[in-house]
C-alpha positions as CSV (number, residue, x, y, z in Angstrom):
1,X,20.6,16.7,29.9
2,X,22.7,14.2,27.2
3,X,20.8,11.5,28.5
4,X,17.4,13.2,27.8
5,X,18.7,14.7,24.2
6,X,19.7,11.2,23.5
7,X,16.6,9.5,24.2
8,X,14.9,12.6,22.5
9,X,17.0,11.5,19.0
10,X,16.5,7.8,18.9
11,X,12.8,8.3,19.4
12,X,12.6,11.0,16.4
13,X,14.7,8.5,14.3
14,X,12.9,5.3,14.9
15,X,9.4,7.6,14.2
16,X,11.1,8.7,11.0
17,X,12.4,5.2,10.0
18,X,8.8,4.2,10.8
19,X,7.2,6.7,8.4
20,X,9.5,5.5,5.5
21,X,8.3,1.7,5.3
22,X,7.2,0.8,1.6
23,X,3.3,0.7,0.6
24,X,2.9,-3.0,-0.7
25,X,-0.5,-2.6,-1.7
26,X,-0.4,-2.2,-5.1
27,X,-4.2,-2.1,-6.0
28,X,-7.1,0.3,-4.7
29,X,-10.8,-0.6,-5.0
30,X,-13.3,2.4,-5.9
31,X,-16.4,1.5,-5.1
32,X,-19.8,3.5,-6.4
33,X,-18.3,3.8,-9.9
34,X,-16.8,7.6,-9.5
35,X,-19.8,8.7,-8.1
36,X,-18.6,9.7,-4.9
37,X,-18.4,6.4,-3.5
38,X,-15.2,5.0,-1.4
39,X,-11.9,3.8,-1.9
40,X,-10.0,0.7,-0.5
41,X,-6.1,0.7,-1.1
42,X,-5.5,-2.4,0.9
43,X,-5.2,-5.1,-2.3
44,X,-2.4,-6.9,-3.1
45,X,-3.1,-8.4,-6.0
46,X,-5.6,-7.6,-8.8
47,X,-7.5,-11.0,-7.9
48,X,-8.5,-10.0,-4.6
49,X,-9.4,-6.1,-5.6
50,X,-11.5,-7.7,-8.3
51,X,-13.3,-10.1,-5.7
52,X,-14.0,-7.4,-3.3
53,X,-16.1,-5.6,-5.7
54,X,-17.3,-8.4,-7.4
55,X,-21.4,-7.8,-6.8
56,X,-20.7,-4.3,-5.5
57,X,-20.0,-2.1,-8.1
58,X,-17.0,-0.2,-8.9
59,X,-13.6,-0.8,-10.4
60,X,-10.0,-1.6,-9.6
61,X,-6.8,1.0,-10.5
62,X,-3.7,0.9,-9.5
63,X,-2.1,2.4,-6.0
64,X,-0.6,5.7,-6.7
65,X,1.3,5.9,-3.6
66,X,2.9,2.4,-4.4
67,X,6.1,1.7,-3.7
68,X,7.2,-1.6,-3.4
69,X,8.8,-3.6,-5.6
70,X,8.7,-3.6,-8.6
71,X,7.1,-6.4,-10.4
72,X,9.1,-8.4,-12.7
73,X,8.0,-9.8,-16.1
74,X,7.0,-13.2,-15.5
75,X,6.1,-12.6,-11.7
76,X,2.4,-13.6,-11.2
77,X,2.0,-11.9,-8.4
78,X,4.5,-9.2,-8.1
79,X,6.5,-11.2,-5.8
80,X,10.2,-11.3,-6.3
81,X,11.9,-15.2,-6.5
82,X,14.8,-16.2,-4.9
């Protein structure tokens, strides 16, 4: 019975830990211009939302369920130096 409630915990906390990773895609894609077309969050720059609807229609904005780090003034890319 401790054996089993044991397993039973590690694999609701490694599910939880796995449900709390940060969102590093910091730019969505709407394509169809707001008129019900769809929506690609996967971007992580602005450059490649931009080229993914380049010919297509639509519009970049920013992720709203973000949360990665934050970007830096001066960082091109929202990557943090070393």
């Amino acid at each position: 019975m401790r054996k089993t409630a044991l397993l039973l915990g590690l694999l609701l906390g490694a599910s939880f830990a796995a449900s709390a990773k940060a969102d590093p895609y910091r730019w969505c894609a709407d394509y169809g211009g707001g008129r019900g077309g769809g929506t690609n969050c996967y971007f992580v720059t602005l450059q490649q939302c931009q080229a993914a609807i380049s010919g297509n229609g639509g519009f970049c904005r920013q992720n709203g369920f973000y949360t990665g780090p934050e970007r830096r003034r001066g960082d091109r890319y929202g990557m943090q130096r070393w």
